[in-house]
C-alpha positions as CSV (number, residue, x, y, z in Angstrom):
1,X,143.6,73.2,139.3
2,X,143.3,69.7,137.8
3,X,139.5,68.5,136.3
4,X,138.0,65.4,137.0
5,X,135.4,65.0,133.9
6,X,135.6,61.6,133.2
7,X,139.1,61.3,131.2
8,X,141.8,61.2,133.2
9,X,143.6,63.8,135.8
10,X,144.6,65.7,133.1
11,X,144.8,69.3,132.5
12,X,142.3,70.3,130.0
13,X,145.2,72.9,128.0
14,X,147.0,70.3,127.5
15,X,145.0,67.6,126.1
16,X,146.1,66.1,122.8
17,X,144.3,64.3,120.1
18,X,145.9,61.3,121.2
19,X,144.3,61.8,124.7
20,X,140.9,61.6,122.6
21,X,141.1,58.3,121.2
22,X,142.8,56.8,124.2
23,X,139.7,57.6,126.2
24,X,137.3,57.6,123.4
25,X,134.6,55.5,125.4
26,X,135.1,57.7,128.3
27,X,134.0,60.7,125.8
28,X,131.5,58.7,124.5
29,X,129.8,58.2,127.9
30,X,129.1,61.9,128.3
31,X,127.8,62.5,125.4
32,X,124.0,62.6,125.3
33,X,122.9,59.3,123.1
34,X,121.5,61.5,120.5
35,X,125.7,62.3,119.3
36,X,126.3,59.2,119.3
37,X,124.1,56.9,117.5
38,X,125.2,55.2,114.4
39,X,129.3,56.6,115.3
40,X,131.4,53.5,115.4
41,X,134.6,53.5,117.3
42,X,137.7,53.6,115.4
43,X,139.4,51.7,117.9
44,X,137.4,48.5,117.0
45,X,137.1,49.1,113.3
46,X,139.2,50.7,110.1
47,X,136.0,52.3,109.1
48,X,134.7,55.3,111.3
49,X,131.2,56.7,110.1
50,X,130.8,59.7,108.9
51,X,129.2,60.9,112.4
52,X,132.3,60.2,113.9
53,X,134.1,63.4,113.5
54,X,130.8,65.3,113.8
55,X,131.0,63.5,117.3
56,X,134.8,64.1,118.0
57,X,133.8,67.7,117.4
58,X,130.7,67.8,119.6
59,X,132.5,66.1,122.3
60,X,135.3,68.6,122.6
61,X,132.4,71.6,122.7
62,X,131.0,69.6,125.4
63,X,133.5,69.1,127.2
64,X,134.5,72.9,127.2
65,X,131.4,73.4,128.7
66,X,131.1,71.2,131.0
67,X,134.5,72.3,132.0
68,X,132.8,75.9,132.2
69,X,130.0,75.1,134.1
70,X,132.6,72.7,136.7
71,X,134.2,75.8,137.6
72,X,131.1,77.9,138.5
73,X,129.6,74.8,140.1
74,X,132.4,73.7,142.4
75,X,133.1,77.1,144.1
76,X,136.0,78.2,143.1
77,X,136.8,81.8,143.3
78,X,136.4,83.6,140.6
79,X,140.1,85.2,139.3
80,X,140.7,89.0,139.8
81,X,138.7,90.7,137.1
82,X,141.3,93.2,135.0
83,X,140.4,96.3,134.5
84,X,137.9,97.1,131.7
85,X,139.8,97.6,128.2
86,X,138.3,100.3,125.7
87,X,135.1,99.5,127.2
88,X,135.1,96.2,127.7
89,X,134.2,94.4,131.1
90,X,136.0,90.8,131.3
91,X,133.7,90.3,134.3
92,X,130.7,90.6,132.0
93,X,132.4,88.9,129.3
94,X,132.5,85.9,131.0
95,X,128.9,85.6,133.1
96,X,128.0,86.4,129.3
97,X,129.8,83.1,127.9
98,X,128.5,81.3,130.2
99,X,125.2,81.8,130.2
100,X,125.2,81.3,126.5
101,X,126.8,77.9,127.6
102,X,124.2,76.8,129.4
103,X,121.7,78.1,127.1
104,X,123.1,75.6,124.4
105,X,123.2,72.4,127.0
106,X,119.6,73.6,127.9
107,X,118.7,73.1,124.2
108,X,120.3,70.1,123.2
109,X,117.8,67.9,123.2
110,X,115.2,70.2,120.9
111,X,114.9,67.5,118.3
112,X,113.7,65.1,120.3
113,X,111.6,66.7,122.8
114,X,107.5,67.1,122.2
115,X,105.8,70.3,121.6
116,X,104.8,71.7,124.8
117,X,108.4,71.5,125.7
118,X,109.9,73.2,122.7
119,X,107.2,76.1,123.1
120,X,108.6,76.3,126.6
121,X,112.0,76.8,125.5
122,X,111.1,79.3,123.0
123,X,109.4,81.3,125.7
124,X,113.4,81.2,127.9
125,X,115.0,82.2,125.0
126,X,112.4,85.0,124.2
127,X,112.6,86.0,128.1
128,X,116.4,86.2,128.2
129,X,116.5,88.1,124.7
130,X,114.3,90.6,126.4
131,X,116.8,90.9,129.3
132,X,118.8,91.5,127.0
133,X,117.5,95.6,125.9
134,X,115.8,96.6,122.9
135,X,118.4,98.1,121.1
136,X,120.9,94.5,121.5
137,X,117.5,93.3,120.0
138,X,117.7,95.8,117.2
139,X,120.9,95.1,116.2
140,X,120.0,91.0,116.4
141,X,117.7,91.8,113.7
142,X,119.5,94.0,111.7
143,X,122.7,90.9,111.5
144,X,119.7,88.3,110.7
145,X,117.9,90.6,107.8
146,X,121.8,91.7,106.5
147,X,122.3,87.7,106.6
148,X,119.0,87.2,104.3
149,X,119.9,90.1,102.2
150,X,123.1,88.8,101.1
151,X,122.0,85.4,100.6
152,X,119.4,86.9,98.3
153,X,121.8,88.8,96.5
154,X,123.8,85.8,96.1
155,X,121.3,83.9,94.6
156,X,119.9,86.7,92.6
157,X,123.1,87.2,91.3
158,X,123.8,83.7,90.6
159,X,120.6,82.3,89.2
160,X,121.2,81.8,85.2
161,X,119.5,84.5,82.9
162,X,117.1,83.1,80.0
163,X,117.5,85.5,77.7
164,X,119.0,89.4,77.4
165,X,115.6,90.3,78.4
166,X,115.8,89.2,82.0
167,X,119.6,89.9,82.0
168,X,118.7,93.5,81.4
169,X,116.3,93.8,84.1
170,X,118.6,92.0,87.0
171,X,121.1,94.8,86.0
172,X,118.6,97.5,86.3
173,X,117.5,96.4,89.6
174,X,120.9,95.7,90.6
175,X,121.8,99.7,89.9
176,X,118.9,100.4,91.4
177,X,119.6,98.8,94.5
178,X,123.3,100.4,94.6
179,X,121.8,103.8,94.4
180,X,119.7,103.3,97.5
181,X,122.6,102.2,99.3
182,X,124.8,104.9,98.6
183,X,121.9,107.7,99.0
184,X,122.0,106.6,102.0
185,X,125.2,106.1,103.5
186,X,126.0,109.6,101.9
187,X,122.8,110.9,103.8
188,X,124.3,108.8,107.0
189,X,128.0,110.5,106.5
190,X,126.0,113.8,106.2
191,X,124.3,114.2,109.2
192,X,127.3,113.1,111.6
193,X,129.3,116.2,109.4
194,X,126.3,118.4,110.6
195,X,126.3,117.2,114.1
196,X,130.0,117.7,114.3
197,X,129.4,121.2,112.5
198,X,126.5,122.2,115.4
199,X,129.0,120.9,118.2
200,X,131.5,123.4,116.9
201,X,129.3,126.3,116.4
202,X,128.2,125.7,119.8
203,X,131.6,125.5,121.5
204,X,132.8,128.6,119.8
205,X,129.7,130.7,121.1
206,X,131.2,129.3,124.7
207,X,134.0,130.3,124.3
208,X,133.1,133.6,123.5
209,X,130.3,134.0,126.1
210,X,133.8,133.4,128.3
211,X,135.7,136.0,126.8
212,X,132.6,138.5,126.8
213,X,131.9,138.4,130.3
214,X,128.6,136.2,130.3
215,X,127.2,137.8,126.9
216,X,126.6,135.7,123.7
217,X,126.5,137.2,120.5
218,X,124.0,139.4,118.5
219,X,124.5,138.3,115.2
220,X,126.7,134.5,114.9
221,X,128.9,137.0,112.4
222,X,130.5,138.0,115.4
223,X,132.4,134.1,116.0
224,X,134.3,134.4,112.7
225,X,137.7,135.0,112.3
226,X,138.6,134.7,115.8
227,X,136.4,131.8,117.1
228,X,134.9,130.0,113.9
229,X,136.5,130.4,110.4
230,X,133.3,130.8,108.8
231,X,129.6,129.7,109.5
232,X,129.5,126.0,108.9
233,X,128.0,124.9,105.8
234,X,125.9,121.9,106.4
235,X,123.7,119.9,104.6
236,X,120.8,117.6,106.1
237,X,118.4,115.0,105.7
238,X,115.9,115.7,102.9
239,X,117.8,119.1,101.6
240,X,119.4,118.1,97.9
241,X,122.6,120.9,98.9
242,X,123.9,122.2,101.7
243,X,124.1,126.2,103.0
244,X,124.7,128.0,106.0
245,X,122.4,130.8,106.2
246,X,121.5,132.1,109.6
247,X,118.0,133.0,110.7
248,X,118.6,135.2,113.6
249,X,115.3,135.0,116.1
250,X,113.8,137.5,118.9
251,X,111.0,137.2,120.9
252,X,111.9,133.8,122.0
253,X,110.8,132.8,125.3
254,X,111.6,128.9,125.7
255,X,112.9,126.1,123.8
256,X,109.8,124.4,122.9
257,X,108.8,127.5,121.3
258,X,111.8,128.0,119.5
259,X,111.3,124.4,118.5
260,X,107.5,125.2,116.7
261,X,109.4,128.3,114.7
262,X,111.4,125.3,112.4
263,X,110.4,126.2,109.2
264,X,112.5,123.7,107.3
265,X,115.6,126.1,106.0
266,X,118.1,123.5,106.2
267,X,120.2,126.2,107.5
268,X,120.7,127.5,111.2
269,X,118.7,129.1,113.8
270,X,119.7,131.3,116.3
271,X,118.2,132.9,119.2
272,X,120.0,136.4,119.3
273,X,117.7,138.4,121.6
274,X,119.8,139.7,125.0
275,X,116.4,139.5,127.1
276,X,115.6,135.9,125.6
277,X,116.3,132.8,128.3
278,X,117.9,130.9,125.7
279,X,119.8,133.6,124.3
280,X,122.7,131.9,122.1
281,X,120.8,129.2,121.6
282,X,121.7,127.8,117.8
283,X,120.1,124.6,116.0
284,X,119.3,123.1,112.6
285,X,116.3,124.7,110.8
286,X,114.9,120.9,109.9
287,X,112.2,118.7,110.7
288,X,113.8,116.0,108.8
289,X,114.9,112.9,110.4
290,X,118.1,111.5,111.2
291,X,119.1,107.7,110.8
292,X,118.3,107.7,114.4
293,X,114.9,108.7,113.8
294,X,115.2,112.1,115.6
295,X,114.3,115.5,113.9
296,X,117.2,117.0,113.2
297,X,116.1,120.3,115.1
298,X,116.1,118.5,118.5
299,X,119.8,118.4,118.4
């Protein structure tokens, strides 16, 4: 399909830079007047400004979007969506680019426009980030705080030091700061190793619940050897070393209840009672929380 957007009937892959200039004034003519001021054509004179690349630049985001917003606009059928790869969704993909397109055509003209405008436009983009989920939100501030954090490392680490005094004390923080990050990425790595642990205690007392005929065991002591090589040692938020004592539990009637029993172990407990309803039920003695913010007992 060949674009009319004001250059030429030319196929937008395979337009050169040469293409650019040829048409310059045809570029120029759809670029809002803002771009443009002060950009003098090269055409007409050996000495571009310095907007004019700036301009060059702009034009050819532009005129990608306009291109984008051509296709949706005119009709024409959308191309067979592929099937999603490792859990992406080309279909969403694009709707995705494209709304961001017009999102940055609707806010072009920010710099010129008066208040009551701009605190209109802040309230789209506020509206559409709240389409967007809470947890996409999360992670938007996460990327902005990370992005404040390095640039104040940067220029913590780069600012001159006046004497050994203050050199001393932007290394101490600076060690200081390491530590925290590494406490907790190794409390991070931790609790996945002790979610991966629970999964695997759990699966083994399936599997032997199969081979017994619908019975779990007494004692977990049971699983080892043939179904676990040895109780999992694990080792969880807000517990300096890891263990894997068993508190074995009777008298257990629901899960809630087994829930208020958590005495903060940081070791396992299970339910080992035949007449309990959740008999074979194991999970972490620990009200600590994860980096998800859950107690770790409610896994």
């Amino acid at each position: 399909m060949k674009l009319k957007i004001g250059i030429s009937d030319t196929d937008l892959k395979d337009l050169r830079l040469k293409d650019c200039f040829e048409h310059t004034w045809n570029i120029r003519s759809i670029i809002p007047a803002r771009l443009r001021k002060s950009t003098i054509n090269p055409l007409n004179s050996g000495f571009p400004s310095p907007n004019f690349v700036s301009t060059i630049m702009l034009a050819a985001g532009y005129l990608l979007m306009t291109a984008g917003l051509t296709f949706s606009l005119a009709g024409t059928p959308a191309p067979d969506v592929k099937p999603a790869m490792d859990g992406i969704d080309s279909e969403i993909v694009a709707k995705a680019e494209k709304n961001g397109s017009m999102l940055t055509v609707l806010m072009i003209d920010i710099d010129k426009d008066e208040p009551a405008e701009l605190q209109r436009k802040l309230q789209i983009l506020k509206t559409v980030q709240k389409e967007i989920g809470e947890e996409n939100l999360l992670r938007l501030e996460i990327i902005e705080e990370l992005k404040k954090t390095q640039y104040a490392l940067q220029m913590f680490g780069l600012r001159p030091s006046q004497d050994h005094r203050e050199k001393d004390q932007k290394l101490s923080a600076l060690e200081k700061i390491g530590k925290i990050i590494a406490a907790s990425a190794k409390e991070t790595e931790d609790s996945r190793k002790a979610k991966d642990s629970l999964n695997a205690f759990r699966s083994a007392l399936a599997v032997f619940h199969a081979d017994k005929s619908g019975f779990f065991p007494v004692n977990p002591e049971e699983l080892v050897d043939k179904y676990l090589p040895r109780i999992p040692y694990i080792k969880l938020p807000g517990h300096p070393t890891g263990n894997n004592s068993v508190q074995i539990l009777t008298g257990i009637k629901s899960t809630e209840e087994l829930f208020q029993k958590v005495g903060d172990s940081g070791g396992w407990f299970y339910v080992g009672d035949k007449a309990s309803p959740i008999w074979g039920t194991v999970i972490f003695d620990c009200n600590h929380r994860d980096y998800n913010g859950t107690a770790m007992y409610r896994y």
